[in-house]
GUSEVO-406773 format. One record per residue (C-alpha): x, y negated, z negated. Coordinates in steps of 0.25 Angstrom, whole numbers, plus 5000, padded with zeros to 4 digits. Layout:
REM GUSEVO-406773
r east X north Y up Z
...
//
This chain:
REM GUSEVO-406773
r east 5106 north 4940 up 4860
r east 5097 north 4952 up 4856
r east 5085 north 4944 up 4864
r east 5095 north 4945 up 4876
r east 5099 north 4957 up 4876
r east 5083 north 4962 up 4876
r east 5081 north 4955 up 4888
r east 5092 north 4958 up 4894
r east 5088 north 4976 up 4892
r east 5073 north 4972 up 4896
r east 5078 north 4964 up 4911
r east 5088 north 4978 up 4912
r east 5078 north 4987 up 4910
r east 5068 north 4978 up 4919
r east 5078 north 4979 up 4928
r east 5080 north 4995 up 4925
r east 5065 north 4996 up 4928
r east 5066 north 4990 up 4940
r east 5077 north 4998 up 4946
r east 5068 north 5010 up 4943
r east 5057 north 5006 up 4948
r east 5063 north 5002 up 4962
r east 5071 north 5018 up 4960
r east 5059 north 5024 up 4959
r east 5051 north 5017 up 4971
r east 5065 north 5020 up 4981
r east 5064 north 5033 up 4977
r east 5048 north 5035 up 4977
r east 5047 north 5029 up 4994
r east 5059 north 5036 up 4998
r east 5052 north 5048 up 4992
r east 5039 north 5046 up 4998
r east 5046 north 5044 up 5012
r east 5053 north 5057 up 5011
r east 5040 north 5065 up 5006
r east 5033 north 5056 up 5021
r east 5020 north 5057 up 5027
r east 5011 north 5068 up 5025
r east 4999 north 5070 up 5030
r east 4987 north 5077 up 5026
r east 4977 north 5083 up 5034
r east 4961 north 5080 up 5029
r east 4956 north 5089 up 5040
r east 4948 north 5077 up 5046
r east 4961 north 5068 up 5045
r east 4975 north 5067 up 5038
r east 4980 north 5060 up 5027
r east 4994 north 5054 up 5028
r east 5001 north 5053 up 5016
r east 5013 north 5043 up 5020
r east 5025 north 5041 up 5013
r east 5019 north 5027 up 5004
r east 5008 north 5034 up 5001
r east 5018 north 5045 up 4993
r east 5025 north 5034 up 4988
r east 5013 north 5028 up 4981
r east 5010 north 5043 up 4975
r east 5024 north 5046 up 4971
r east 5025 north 5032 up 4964
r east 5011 north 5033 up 4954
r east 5017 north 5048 up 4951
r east 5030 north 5041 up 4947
r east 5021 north 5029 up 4941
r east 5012 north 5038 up 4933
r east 5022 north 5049 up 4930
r east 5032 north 5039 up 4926
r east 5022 north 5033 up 4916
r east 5024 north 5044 up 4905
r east 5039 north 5045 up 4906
r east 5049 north 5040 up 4897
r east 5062 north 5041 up 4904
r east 5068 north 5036 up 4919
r east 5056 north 5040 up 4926
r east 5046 north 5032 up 4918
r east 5038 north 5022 up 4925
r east 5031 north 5012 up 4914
r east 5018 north 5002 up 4917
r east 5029 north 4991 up 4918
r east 5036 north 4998 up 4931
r east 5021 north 5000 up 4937
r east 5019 north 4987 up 4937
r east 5033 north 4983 up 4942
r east 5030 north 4994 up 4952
r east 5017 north 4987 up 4955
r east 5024 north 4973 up 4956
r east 5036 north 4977 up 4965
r east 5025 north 4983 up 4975
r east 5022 north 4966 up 4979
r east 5036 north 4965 up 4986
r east 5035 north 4979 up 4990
r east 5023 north 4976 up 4998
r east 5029 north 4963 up 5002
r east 5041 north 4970 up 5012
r east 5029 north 4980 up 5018
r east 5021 north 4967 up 5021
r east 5035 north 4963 up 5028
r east 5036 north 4975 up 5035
r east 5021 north 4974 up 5039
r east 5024 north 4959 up 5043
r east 5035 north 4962 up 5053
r east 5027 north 4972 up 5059
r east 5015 north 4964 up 5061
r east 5022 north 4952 up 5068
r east 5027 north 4959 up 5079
r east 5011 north 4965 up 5082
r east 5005 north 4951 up 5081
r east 5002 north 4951 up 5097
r east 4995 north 4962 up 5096
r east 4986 north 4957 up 5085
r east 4985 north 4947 up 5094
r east 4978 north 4954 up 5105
r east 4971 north 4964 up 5095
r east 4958 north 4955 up 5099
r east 4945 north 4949 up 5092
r east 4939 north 4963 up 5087
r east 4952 north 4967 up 5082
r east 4954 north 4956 up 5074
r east 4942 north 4954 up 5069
r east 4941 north 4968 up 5062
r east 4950 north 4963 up 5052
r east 4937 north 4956 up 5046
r east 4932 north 4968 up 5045
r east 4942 north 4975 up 5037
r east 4941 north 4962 up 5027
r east 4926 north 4963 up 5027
r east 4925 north 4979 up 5025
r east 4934 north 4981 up 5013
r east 4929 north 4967 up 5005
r east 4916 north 4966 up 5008
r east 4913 north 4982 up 5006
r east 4923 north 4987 up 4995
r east 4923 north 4974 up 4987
r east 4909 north 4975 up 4983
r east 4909 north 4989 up 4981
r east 4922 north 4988 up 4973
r east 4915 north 4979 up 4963
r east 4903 north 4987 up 4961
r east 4912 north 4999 up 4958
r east 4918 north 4990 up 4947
r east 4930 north 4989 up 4953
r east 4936 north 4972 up 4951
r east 4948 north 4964 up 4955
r east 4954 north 4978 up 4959
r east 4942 north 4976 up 4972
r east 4950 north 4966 up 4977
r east 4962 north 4974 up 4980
r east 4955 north 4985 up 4984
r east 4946 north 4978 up 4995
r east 4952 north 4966 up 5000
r east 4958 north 4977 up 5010
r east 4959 north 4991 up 5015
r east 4972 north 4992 up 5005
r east 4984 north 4993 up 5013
r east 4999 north 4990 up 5011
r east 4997 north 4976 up 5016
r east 4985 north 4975 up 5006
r east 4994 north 4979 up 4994
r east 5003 north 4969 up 4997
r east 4991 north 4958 up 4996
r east 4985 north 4961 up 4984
r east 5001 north 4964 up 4977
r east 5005 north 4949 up 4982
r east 4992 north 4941 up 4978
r east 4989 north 4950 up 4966
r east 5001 north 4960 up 4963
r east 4999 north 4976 up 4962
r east 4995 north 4975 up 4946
r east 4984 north 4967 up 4950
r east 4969 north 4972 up 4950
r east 4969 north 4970 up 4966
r east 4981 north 4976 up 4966
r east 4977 north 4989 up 4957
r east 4965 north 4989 up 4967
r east 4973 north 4989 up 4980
r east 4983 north 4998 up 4978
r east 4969 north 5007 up 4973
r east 4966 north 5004 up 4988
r east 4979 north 5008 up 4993
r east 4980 north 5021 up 4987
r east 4964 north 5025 up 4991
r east 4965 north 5019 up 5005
r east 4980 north 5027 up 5005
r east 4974 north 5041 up 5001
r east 4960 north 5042 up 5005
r east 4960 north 5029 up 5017
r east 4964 north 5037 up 5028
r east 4955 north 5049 up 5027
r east 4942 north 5039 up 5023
r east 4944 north 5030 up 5034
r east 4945 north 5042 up 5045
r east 4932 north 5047 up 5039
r east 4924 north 5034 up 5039
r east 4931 north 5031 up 5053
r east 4926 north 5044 up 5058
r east 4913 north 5043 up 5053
r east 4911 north 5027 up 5056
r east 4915 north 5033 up 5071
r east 4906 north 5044 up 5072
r east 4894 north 5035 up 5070
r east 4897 north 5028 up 5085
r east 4890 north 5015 up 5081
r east 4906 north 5007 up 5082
r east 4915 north 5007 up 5093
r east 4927 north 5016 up 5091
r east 4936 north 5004 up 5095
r east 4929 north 4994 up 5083
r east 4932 north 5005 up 5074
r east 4947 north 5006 up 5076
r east 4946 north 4992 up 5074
r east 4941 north 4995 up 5062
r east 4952 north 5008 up 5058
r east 4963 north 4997 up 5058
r east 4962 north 4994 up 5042
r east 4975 north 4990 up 5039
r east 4980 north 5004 up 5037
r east 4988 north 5012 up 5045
r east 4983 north 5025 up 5041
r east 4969 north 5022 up 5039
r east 4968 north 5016 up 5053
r east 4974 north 5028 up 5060
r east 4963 north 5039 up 5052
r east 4950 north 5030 up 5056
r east 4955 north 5027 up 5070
r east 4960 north 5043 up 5071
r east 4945 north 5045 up 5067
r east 4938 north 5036 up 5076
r east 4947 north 5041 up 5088
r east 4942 north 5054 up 5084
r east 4928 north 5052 up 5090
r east 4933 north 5045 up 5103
r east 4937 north 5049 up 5116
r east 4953 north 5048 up 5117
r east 4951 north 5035 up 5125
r east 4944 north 5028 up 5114
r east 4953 north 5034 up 5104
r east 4964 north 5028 up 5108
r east 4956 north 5014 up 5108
r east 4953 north 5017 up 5093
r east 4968 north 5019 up 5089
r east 4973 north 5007 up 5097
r east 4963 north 4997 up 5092
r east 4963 north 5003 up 5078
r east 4977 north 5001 up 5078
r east 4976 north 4987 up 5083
r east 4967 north 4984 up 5072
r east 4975 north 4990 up 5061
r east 4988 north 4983 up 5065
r east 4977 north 4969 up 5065
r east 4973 north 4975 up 5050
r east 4987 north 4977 up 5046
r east 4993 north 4963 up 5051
r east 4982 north 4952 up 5050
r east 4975 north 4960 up 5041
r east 4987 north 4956 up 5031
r east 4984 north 4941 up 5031
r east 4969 north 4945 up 5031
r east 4967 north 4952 up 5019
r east 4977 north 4942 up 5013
r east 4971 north 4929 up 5015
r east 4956 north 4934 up 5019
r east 4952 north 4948 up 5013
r east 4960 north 4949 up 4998
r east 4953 north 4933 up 4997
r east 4939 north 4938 up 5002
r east 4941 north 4950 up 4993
r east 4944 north 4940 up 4981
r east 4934 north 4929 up 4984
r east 4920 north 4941 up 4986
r east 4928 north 4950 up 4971
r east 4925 north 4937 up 4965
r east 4910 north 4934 up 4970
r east 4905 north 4949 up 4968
r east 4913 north 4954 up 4957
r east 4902 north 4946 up 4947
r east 4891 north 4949 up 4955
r east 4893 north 4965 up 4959
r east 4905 north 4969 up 4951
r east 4904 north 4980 up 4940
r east 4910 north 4985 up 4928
r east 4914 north 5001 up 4930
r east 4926 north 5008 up 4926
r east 4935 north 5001 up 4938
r east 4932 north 4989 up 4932
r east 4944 north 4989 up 4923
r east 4953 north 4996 up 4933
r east 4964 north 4984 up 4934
r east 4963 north 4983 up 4916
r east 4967 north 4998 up 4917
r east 4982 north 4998 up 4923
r east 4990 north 5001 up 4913
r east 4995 north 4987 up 4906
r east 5009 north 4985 up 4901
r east 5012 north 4971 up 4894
r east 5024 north 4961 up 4897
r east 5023 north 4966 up 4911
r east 5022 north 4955 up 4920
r east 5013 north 4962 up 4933
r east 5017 north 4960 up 4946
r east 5030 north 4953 up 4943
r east 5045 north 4955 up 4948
r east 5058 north 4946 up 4951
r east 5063 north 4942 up 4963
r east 5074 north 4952 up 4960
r east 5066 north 4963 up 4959
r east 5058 north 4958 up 4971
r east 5069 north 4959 up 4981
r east 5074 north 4973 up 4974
r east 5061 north 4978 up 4978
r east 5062 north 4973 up 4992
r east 5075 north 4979 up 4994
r east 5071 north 4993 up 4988
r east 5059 north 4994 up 4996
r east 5066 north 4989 up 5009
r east 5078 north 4999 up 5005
r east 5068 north 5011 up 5003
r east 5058 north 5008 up 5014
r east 5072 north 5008 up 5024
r east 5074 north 5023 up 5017
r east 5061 north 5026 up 5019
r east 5058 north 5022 up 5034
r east 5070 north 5030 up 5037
r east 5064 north 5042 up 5030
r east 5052 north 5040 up 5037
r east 5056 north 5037 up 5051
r east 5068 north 5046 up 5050
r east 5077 north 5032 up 5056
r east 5088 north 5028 up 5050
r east 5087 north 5018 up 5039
r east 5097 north 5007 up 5044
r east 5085 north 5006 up 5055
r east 5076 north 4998 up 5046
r east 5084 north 4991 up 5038
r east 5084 north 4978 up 5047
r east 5070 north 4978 up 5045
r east 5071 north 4977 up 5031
r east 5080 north 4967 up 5031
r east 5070 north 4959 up 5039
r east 5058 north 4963 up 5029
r east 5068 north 4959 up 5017
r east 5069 north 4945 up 5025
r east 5054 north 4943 up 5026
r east 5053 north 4945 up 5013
r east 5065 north 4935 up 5008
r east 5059 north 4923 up 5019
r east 5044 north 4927 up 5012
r east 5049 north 4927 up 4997
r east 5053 north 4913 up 5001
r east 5042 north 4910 up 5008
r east 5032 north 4912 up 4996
r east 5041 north 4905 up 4986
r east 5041 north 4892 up 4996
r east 5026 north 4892 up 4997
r east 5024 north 4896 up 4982
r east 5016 north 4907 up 4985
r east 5005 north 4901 up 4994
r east 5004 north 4914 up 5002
r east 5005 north 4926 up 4998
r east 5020 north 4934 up 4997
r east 5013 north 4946 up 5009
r east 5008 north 4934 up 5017
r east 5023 north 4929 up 5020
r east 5029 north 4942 up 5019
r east 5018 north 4945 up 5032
r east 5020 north 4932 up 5039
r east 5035 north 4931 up 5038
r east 5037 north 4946 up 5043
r east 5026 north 4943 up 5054
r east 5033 north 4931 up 5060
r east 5046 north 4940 up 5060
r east 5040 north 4949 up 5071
r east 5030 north 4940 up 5077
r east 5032 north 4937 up 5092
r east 5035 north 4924 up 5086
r east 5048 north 4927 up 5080
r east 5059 north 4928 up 5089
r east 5066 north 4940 up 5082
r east 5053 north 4948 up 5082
r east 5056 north 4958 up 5092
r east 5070 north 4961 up 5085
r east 5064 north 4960 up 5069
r east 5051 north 4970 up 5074
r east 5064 north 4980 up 5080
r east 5069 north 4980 up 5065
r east 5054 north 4982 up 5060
r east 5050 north 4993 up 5067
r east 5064 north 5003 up 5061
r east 5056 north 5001 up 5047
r east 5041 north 5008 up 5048
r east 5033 north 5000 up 5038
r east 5029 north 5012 up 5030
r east 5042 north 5014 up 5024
r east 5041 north 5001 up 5017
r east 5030 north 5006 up 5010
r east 5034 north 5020 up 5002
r east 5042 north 5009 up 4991
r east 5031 north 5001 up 4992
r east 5022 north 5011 up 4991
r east 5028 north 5017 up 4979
r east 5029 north 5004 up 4971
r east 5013 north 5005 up 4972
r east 5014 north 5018 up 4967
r east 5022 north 5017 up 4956
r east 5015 north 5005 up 4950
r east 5000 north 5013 up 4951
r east 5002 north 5021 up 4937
r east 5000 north 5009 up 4930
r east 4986 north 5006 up 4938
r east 4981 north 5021 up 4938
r east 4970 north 5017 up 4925
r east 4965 north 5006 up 4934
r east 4964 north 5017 up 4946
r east 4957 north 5027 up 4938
r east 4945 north 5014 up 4933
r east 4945 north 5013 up 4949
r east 4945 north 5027 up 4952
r east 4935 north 5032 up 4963
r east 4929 north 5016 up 4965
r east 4943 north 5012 up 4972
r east 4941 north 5024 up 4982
r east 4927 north 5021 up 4986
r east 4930 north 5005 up 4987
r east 4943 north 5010 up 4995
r east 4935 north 5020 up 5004
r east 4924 north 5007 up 5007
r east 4933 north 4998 up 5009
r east 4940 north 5005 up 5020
r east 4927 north 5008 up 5025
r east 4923 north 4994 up 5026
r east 4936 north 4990 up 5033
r east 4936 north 4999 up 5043
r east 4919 north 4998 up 5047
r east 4918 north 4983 up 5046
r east 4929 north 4980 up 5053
r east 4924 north 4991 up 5064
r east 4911 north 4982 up 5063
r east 4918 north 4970 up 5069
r east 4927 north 4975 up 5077
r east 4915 north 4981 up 5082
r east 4909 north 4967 up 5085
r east 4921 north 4960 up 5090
r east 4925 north 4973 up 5100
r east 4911 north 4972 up 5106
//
């Protein structure tokens, strides 16, 4: 009986864990939406601060603050990494978001044309085969792979957290991306775009090819740049066809980096990591996260699952109509469409035992929804468009955020070494692909 009754007060205070944990994320987006965008002038650009990004930074002050207190408001090692666990399905209803979008601009992919499809080698090439190596001579390991597979976007995140999960090494190494390419990308893109531009030896055309990295923001400060040096006609080329190639970047790029990139990345760690790897101090980055025993990483019920969904689909709702200023009934035929992909994929991968990664079907299944193929496309992408697909990411966002205070020894060990791989890395995206674009356009 006494052996009952403890389990019984540790599944309620599981449970009363939980509860906070979802109450703090709900409170943390909706925050986040209400503070909004803010941008910050550079002189020479803007930074703009969107409302995910202060979800991220509100959730580590919560996460580290919240490690040294001892009532309510404390947050322990074991709801970082529940934090860090719960981001997978998180990122699993963005990807459905993302997925309905993509299906309904599949014709125009389409007709995108040779060069601006085959840019996205280039993309693969530029942040492997440069930021790999240099990654592994700084002494950075298995967090490289997380860190170059791709430029380390939203979509990226939801890769390495299905194949590895967030507490992982890759997944300590992508979310160290994330939060570089998130507050320094934009600037260091436009600067190296700029510059890249100004030496005249590329078409202005091949280099908006090369701008469209996957990242919205990104693309917009390295085209904004290379517009900059032409004439208003040939400006207007650099935005349309850096646009093209970013929405080729965000949609295929998906299943690239998937089934292409990520394996590449693991297949070349393992043949130079014994031949050019070194031992410094960002060697022991991944040992340095705070450990807790008992904790099973990366694992949550089916229960908790679905609570999640339905948190982040009832704040996301919230937050879209902070953002857009509509009214919140709008979206929520939308999300009732996203909760659907989501239930037809969970079954999905049970039927198939896991042959395909969870973000693969989520993709596919959303995709087909909106295709030209689908009869109810036209009426499912009228839904889709009441919900922008940023307000999907504040709660995702701040799950992120919330579970970093448990890797912040790990940051520390990779310090300024992530920064400069992040830095190349998105250097080498954008001037490889430049280079066969440039081949292909001419």
């Amino acid at each position: 009986m006494q052996h009952i009754s403890v389990v019984h007060q540790e599944t309620a205070t599981k449970r009363g864990q939980f509860t906070k944990l979802i109450f703090i994320v709900a409170i943390l987006a909706i925050v986040a939406s209400l503070i909004g965008p803010l941008k910050i002038s550079l002189g020479f650009g803007k930074v703009v601060l969107l409302p995910m990004v202060w979800a991220m930074i509100l959730g580590a002050v919560v996460g580290i603050v919240g490690t040294r207190q001892q009532w309510f408001g404390r947050f322990d090692a074991e709801l970082q990494f529940k934090a860090g666990a719960l981001l997978q399905p998180a990122l699993l209803m963005f990807t459905a978001k993302l997925g309905l979008m993509v299906g309904y601009s599949l014709p125009k992919v389409v007709h995108a044309g040779w060069a601006l499809a085959f840019q996205e080698f280039g993309h693969f090439l530029g942040t492997i085969l440069v930021g790999l190596p240099l990654a592994l001579v700084l002494g950075i390991k298995r967090e490289a792979i997380g860190a170059t597979f791709s430029v380390g976007r939203e979509p990226s995140l939801a890769i390495i957290g299905d194949r590895y999960g967030m507490n992982s090494p890759e997944g300590c190494g992508v979310l160290a991306e994330y939060l570089t390419g998130t507050i320094f990308g934009a600037v260091f893109i436009a600067l190296f775009a700029g510059f890249v531009t100004s030496l005249g030896i590329l078409d202005p055309v091949a280099l908006a090819m090369g701008a469209g990295v996957g990242s919205g923001s990104m693309m917009a400060a390295a085209s904004g740049a290379i517009a900059a040096l032409q004439t208003p006609e040939v400006a207007k080329q650099v935005a349309t066809f850096a646009a093209a190639s970013n929405l080729i970047t965000s949609t295929l790029g998906v299943y690239f980096t998937l089934f292409i990139s990520l394996p590449c990345a693991v297949r070349l760690y393992e043949f130079l990591e014994p031949k050019i790897g070194r031992a410094t101090k960002a060697s022991g980055a991944a040992s340095s996260r705070v450990a807790v025993e008992k904790i099973e990483e990366g694992t949550y019920s089916l229960l908790e699952k679905w609570v999640t969904w339905l948190m982040v689909g009832a704040v996301a709702i919230t937050c879209n109509a902070i953002l857009t200023g509509t009214n919140a009934l709008g979206s929520v035929p939308c999300m009732l469409v996203i909760l659907v992909v989501l239930a037809v994929s969970n079954g999905i991968v049970k039927i198939i035992g896991g042959r395909l990664p969870a973000v693969c079907i989520v993709s596919l299944v959303a995709m087909a929804l909106t295709s030209p193929w689908c009869p109810w496309a036209q009426t499912i992408n009228a839904m889709s468009s009441h919900l922008d697909f940023l307000s999907v990411t504040p709660p995702m966002l701040a799950l992120a955020g919330l579970s970093i205070a448990k890797d912040i020894p790990a940051f520390r060990k990779l310090g300024w070494r992530i920064v400069l791989v992040s830095f190349v890395a998105n250097a080498g995206s954008f001037l490889v692909a430049s280079l066969v674009a440039q081949f292909f356009h001419h």
